[in-house]
N, C-alpha and C positions, 0 to 999 in steps of 0.2 A: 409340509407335505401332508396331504392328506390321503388316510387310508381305507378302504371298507373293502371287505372280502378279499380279492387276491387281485384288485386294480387300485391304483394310484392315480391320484392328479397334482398336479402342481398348481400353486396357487400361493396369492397375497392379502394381504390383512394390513388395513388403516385402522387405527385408535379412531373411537369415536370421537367426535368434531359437535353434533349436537345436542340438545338443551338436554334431552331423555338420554340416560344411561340404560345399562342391560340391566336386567332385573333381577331378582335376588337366586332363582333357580339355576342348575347347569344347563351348559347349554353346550346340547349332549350333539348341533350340527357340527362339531368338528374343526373349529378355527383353526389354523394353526400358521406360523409365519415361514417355516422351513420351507429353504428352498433346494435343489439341487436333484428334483426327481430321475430315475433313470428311465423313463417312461418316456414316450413323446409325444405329447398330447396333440387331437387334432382337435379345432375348433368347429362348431356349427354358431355362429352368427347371424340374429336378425336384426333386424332395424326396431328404431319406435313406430315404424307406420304396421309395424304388425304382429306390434305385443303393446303396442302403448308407450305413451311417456313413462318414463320411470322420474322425471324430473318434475317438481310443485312449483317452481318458476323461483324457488330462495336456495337453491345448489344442494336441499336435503329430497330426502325420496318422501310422498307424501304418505299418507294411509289408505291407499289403496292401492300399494305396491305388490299386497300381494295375488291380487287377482292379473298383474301382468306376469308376476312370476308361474301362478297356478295354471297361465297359456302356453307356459313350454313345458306342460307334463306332468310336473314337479311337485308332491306333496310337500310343501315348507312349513314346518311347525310352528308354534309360535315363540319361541325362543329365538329362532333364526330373523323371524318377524322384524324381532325387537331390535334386532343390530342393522338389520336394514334403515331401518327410520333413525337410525340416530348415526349412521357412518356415510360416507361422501361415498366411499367404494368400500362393499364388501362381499364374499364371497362362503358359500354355503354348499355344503351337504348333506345327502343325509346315505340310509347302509343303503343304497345303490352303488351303481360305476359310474356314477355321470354328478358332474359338479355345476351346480349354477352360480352363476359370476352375473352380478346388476350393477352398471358401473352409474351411478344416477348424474355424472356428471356430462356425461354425452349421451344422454338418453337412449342404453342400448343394453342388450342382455344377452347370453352367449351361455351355451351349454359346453362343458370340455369331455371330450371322454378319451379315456386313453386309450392307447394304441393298442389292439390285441396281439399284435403281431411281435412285440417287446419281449425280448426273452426275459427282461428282469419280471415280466407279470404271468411267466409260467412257472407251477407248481413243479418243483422235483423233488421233493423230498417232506418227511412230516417235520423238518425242522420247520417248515414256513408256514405253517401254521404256530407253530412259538413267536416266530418272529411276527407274527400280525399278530396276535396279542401283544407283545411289546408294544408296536406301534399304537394300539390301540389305546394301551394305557397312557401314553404320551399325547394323545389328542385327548384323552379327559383330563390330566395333568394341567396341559394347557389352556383349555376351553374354563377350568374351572377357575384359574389364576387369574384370568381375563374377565369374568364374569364378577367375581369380588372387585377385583379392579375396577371395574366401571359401574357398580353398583353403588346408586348415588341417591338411592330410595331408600335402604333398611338404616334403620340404626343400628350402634356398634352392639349391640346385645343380640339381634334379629340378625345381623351381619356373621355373629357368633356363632348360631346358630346352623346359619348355610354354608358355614364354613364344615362345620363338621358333618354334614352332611352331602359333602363333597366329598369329605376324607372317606368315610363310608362306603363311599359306591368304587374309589382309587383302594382301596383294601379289597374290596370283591374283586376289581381286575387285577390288582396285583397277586392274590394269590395263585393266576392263572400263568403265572413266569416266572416265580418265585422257585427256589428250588430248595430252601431252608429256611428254620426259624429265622436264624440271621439274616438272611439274603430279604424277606418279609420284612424283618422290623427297618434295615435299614432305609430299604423304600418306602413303607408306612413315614419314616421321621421326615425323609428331605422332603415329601409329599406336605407333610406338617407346614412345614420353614418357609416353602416356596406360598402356602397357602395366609401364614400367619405374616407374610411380608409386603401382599396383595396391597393392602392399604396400610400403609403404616398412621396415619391419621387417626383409624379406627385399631388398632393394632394389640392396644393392651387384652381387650376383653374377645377379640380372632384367639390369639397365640395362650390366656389360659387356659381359653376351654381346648384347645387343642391338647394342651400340655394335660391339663387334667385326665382329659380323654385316653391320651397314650400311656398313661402311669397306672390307669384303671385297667387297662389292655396286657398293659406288659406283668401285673399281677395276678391276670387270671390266666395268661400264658401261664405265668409261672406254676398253676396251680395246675392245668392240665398237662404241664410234662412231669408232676408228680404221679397224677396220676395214670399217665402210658405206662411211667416207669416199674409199674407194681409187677407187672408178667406180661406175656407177651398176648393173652389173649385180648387185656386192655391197648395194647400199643397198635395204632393201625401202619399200615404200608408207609413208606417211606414218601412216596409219591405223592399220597392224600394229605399230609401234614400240613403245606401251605396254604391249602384247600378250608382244612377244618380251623386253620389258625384263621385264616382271614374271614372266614364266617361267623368266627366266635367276636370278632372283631369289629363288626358290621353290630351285631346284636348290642353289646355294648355301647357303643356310641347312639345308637339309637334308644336305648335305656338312657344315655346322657342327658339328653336331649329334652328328654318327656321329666326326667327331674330337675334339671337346670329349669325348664317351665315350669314348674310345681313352684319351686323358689322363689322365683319373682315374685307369685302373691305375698309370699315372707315381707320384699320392701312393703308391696302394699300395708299389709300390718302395721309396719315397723312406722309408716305415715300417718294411718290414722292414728297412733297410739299420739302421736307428734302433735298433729292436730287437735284431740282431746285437752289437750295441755294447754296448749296455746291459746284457744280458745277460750277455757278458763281464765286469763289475764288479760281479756279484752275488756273495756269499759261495759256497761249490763248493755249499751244503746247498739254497741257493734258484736255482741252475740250469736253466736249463729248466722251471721251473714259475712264469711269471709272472703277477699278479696285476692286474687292471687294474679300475680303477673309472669306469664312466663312466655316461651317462643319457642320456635322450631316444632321437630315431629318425631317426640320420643314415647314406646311402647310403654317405658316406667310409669313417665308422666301420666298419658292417657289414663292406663290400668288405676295408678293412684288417685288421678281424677273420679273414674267408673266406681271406686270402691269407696270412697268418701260420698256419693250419692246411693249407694246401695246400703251401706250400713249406718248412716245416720238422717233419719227419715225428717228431722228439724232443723239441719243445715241446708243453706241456699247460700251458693257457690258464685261467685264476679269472677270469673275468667275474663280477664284483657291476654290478651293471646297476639304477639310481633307478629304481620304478616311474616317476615323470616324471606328477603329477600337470597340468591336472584331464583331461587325454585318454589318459592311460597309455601314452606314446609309447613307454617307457622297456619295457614287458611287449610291445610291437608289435616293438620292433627283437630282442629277447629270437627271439618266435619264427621271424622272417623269418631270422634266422641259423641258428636248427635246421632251417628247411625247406629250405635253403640247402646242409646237411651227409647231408641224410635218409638219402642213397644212400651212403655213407661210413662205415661202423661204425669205422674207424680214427680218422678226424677226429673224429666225435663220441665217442670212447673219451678223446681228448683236451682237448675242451669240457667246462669246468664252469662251468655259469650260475645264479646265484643272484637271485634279484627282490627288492629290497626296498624297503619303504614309504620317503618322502622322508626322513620326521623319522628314520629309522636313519643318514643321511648322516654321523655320526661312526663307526658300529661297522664301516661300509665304509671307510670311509678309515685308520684304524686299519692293514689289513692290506695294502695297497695299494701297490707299485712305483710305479703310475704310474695318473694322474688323463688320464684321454684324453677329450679336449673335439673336437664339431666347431665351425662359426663358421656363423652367419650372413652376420655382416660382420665386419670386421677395422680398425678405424681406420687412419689414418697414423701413429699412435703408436704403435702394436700391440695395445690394448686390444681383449678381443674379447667380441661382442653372441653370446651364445646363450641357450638355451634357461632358463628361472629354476630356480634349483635351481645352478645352474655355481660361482657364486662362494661357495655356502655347500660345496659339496665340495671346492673350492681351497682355502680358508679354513680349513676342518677338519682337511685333511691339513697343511696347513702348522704347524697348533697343536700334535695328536696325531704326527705321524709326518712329520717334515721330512724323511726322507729318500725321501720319494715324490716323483716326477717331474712334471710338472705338462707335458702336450702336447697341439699345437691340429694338428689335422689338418684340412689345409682345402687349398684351390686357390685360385691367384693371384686369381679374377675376383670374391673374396668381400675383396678391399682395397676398403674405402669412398675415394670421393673426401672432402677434409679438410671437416670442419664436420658430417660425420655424427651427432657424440658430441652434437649438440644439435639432433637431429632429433626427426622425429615418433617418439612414444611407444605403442604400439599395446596397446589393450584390449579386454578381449573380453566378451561379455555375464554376467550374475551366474549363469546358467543352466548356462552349461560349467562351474561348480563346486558348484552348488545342486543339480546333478540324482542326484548321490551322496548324498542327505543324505536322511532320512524324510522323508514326507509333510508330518507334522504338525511336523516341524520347520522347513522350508520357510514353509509356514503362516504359523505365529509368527514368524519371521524377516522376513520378508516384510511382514507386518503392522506392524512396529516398525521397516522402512526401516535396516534395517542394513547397514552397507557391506559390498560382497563386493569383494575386492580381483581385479584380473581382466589384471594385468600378465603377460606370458608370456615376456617377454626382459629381460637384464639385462647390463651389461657387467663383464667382468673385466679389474681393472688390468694392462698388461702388466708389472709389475714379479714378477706374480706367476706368468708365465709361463716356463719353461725351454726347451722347442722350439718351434717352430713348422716344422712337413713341408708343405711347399707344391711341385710339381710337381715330385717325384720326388728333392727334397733338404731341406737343414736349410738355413733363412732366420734372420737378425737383424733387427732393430729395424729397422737402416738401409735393408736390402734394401726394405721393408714400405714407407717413405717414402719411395724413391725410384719406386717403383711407381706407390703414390698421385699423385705431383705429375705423373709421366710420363702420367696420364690426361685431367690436366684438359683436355690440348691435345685430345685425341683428344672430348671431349665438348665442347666447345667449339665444337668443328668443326662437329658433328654435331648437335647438339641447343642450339647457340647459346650465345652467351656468358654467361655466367650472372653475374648483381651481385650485389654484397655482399660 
């Protein structure tokens, strides 16, 4: 159901189907899959001969959907955009009374507005204005669960990130239906749980910073009911309290946020310091000119890249870089790091990046110093879940050239709590790898029901790891497990005792 000021419409929601997912921002149009409005909506209906196709002739809506959208009135922002182009049928709002519905598979598009005449959509009393903040919080509750969910751009760290800056803006609305402390923090948690469950894939380093976040929260709560408590002329109304809890609330996490960023330079550090090292024990002929194989499209990796050409003005850098099939993360991070050096003719004098296809993963490894991995998550074991493609480049260097270094660059908050290694397995539709493929192969494929395999993480044992750079130093096995177990208290607390 979707809600905005004191009308309703009913409306459905398909999971995205193709190759682009929703992007790392909320997306504040409103999804929502609830049905059962008491409102009756009436339809206006037009055709494609006079809004356009909304169909690209491949059963997805193309990019110029929104100027057939923008013909029935409708300002559609660009978040709403994003879910158009990657859903078969999906449906949008924004704070008007009128709902757009593009259904791109019968080339047609349809404005809903609801009935005026619906007693459920007259105001009688100021309870219903509570009651539409309720709802309102539940269409950002929603929309932001959905958005992590199909967000298949950031990494688990940048993923981290948007996650609590979700929770941020569900603490500003919640404080507006809240009616106590209590009643606040317990909505702030399941808000947490629902959000750090989003992608379990990326999961470890969602749900620290969350947990982090709400432990920071519920401490400086603590500190300001000390301080109401002194007299009454510190103590405000009863009524403002949710208010001033959930904005103090808001501030903090966004203080999270800006130091969790600060910290990453820490790995940086913690790499070059690595690199110094390493470098030292090259033969005098391979000095200074080190070679690194890695893949995929991690913020760690790049920054540690960026920062190894900025602080050592006599190293030049061999980047072989996996395309990183079936989204080519591996050619994405490639050029974020050239865009990165643009202004720099020294650096980039120093930069050589090579792109290549998965199945060359031997003819890279081969010339290879070191195998530089990031993590999504990190077991208590030290096992670590990345990108697919990880463990056949450990794997290869280890057969071909054992004298390559095998390193996980990553930050503390990517240690899964234990039992991770037998979680949820995450797949992705046949389409994010079919859509490279002809037409008429497709087709035929399609027709004869054959598997398309659509796994996009995999773990590598940690016995086949040599470093691990975690906040600005070099960590062991043991560091990694005492980490782990030191959370469970901290999630326990917070998001409940967990069985099993």
């Amino acid at each position: 159901m979707l809600h905005y000021g004191k009308r309703e419409a009913k409306g459905r929601q398909s999971e995205p189907t193709g190759a682009s997912g929703l992007s790392g921002y909320s997306v504040t149009a409103g999804l929502n899959a609830r049905e059962g409005t008491t409102s009756r909506p009436k339809t206006l209906r037009k055709s494609k001969e006079s809004y356009g196709s909304l169909d690209d002739g491949t059963g997805g809506c193309p990019r110029g959907s929104e100027e057939s959208l923008a013909s029935l009135g409708k300002h559609v922002f660009k978040e709403a955009l994003d879910i158009i182009r990657c859903s078969s049928i999906a449906e949008l709002g924004e704070s008007t009374d009128l709902l757009i519905s593009a259904d791109c598979g019968s080339n047609s598009a349809s404005i809903t507005e609801p009935d005026a005449s619906s007693p459920a959509d007259k105001p009688n009393d100021g309870a219903i204005e509570k009651d539409h903040s309720s709802l309102k919080y539940e269409q950002l509750l929603e929309s932001a669960v959905l958005a992590l969910k199909n967000d298949f751009v950031s990494g688990a760290k940048e993923l981290a990130d948007v996650a609590l800056e979700h929770l941020a803006v569900l603490f500003g609305a919640a404080g507006n239906i809240a009616k106590s402390r209590n009643e606040l923090w317990k909505v702030g948690v399941q808000a947490a749980k629902q959000l750090s469950e989003a992608r379990p894939s990326m999961g470890a380093a969602v749900t620290m910073a969350l947990l982090s976040a709400l432990d920071q929260i519920e401490n400086e709560w603590n500190r300001m009911q000390k301080e109401y408590s002194r007299g009454p002329q510190s103590r405000p109304g009863s009524e403002t309290v949710p208010q001033r809890l959930a904005e103090a609330a808001r501030d903090l996490i966004e203080q999270h946020i800006l130091v969790a960023r600060k910290h990453s330079h820490g790995m940086s550090e913690g790499f070059d310091h690595w690199m110094q090292e390493f470098n030292q024990e090259l033969p005098l002929a391979e000095k200074n000119h080190i070679h690194i194989l890695t893949l995929s499209n991690s913020s760690t990796i790049r920054n540690a890249i960026l920062s190894q050409l900025s602080q050592r003005e006599d190293l030049h850098l061999h980047l072989d870089i996996l395309e990183s099939r079936p989204r080519f993360e591996g050619a994405d991070m490639a050029a974020k790091i050239l865009a990165s050096v643009h202004n720099s003719n020294q650096q980039k004098s120093r930069l050589h990046i090579r792109i290549l296809p998965d199945c060359a993963v031997v003819t890279a490894a081969r010339t290879a110093h070191v195998v530089l991995l990031g993590a999504d998550r990190i077991s208590p074991a030290g096992d670590v879940s990345n990108k697919i493609g990880s463990l056949a480049a450990v794997a290869c260097a280890r057969q071909v050239n054992p004298r390559a270094k095998v390193v996980v660059l990553s930050d503390e908050d990517k240690i899964a709590l234990p039992g991770v290694e037998e979680g949820h397995v995450e797949t992705h539709p046949d389409e994010e790898m079919t859509e490279a493929w002809g037409k008429e192969t497709r087709e035929v494929l399609g027709r004869e029901n054959v598997e398309v395999f659509g796994e996009w993480f995999e773990w590598v044992p940690a016995q086949f790891v040599d470093a691990y750079i975690m906040g600005g130093r070099a960590v062991g096995r043991e560091d990694i497990k005492r980490t782990a177990e030191g959370r469970v208290e901290m999630r326990d607390r917070i998001f409940g005792k967990v069985e099993g």
